[in-house]
N, C-alpha and C positions, 0 to 999 in steps of 0.2 A: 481802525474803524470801530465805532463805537458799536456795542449789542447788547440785546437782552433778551432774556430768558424769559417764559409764561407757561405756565401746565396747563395741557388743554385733554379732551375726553380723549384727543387720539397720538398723547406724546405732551414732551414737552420740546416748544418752539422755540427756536432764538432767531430773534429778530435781527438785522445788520440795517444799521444808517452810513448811507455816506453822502457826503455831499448835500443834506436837507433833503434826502429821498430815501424812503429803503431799499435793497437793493439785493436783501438775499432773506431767505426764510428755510430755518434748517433745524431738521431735526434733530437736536441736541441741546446739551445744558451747559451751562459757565456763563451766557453771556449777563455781567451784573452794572453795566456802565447806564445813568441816569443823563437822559435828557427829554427835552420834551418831547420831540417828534417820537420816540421811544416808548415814552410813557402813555401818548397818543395810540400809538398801535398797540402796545399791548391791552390798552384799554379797550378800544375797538376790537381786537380777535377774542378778548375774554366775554364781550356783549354779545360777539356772534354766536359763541359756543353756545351762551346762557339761552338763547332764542329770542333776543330782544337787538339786534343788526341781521338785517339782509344785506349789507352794500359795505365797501369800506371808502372812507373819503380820507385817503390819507394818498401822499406821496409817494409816484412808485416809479423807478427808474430803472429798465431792463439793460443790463450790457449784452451784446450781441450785434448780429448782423440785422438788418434791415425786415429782413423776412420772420427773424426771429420776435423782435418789436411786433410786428405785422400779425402774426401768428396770438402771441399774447395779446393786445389790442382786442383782436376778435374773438380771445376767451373772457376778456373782460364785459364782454358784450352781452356773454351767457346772462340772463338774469335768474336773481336766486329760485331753486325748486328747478328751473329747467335744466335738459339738457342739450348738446347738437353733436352730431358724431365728426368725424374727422374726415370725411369728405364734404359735408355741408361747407365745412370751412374750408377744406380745398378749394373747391371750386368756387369759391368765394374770391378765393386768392389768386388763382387758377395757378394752383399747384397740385403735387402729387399727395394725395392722403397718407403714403406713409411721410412724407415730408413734412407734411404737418405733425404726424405723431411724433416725427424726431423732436420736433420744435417743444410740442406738449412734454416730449421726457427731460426736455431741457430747462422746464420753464426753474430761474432760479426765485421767485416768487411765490411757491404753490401757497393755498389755499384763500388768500388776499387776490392772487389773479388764480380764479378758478378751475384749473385742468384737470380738477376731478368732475367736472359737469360735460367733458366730451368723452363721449361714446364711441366704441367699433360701428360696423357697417349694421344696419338694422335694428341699434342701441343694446348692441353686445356690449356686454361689458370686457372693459381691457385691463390691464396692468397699470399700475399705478406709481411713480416714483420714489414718493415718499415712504418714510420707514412704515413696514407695517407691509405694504406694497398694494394689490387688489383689497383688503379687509377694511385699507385704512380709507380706500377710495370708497367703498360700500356704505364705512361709517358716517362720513363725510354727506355721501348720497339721502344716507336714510336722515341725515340731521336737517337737511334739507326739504327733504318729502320730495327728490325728484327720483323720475326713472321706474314708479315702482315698486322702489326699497324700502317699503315703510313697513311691510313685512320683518 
């Protein structure tokens, strides 16, 4: 599977295409393979960082169960600056909120599908996946101007 690598304010990313979709975002380095949809996304998360993209319009293909899909879909929904906690989207779904935080800890897409924009109960802030872990979710928050964190 092809990847690519981008240094951004909170790590360096490596992107994975498969199939004409990406399909994983991880925090690490090596990945050096050129192709468009590649060069596309790296393009697009190096514009988000800069403050010049809110949204990302690129190809994104979750593997997972249905719920999982389901779960991501409705963090894609977040729009940039806000956030929703993890029972809005429960009960969205009419599932259980920590069900859904399994989902958020699993999302293999972070920061293109945005799980650092859902909150604990009352918009507590949670834990975060990504390297870094809660610091890297805060950075994330305050680049956005949601929640608060501008602080």
């Amino acid at each position: 599977m092809p990847r690519l690598s981008v240094e951004t304010p909170v790590g360096v990313l490596t992107l994975t295409e498969e199939d004409g979709a990406i399909t994983r975002v991880d925090w690490q380095e090596g990945g050096v393979d050129d192709t468009p949809l590649l060069r596309r996304a790296r393009q697009q998360v190096t514009e988000y960082f800069a403050g010049a993209r809110q949204t990302f319009d690129l190809p994104l293909r979750v593997d997972g169960s249905a719920f999982q899909r389901a779960v991501c879909a409705a963090m894609l929904e977040i729009p940039f600056g806000e956030t929703r906690t993890y029972g809005e989207i429960a009960r969205d779904l009419g599932q259980s909120a920590q069900a859904v935080g399994r989902a958020c800890g699993h999302n293999p897409i972070p920061v293109l599908i945005p799980c650092h924009r859902v909150m604990g109960a009352d918009g507590k802030l949670t834990g975060y996946s990504g390297q870094g872990g809660v610091e890297t979710k805060v950075a994330l928050l305050r680049h956005e101007g949601a929640g608060g964190f501008l602080i």
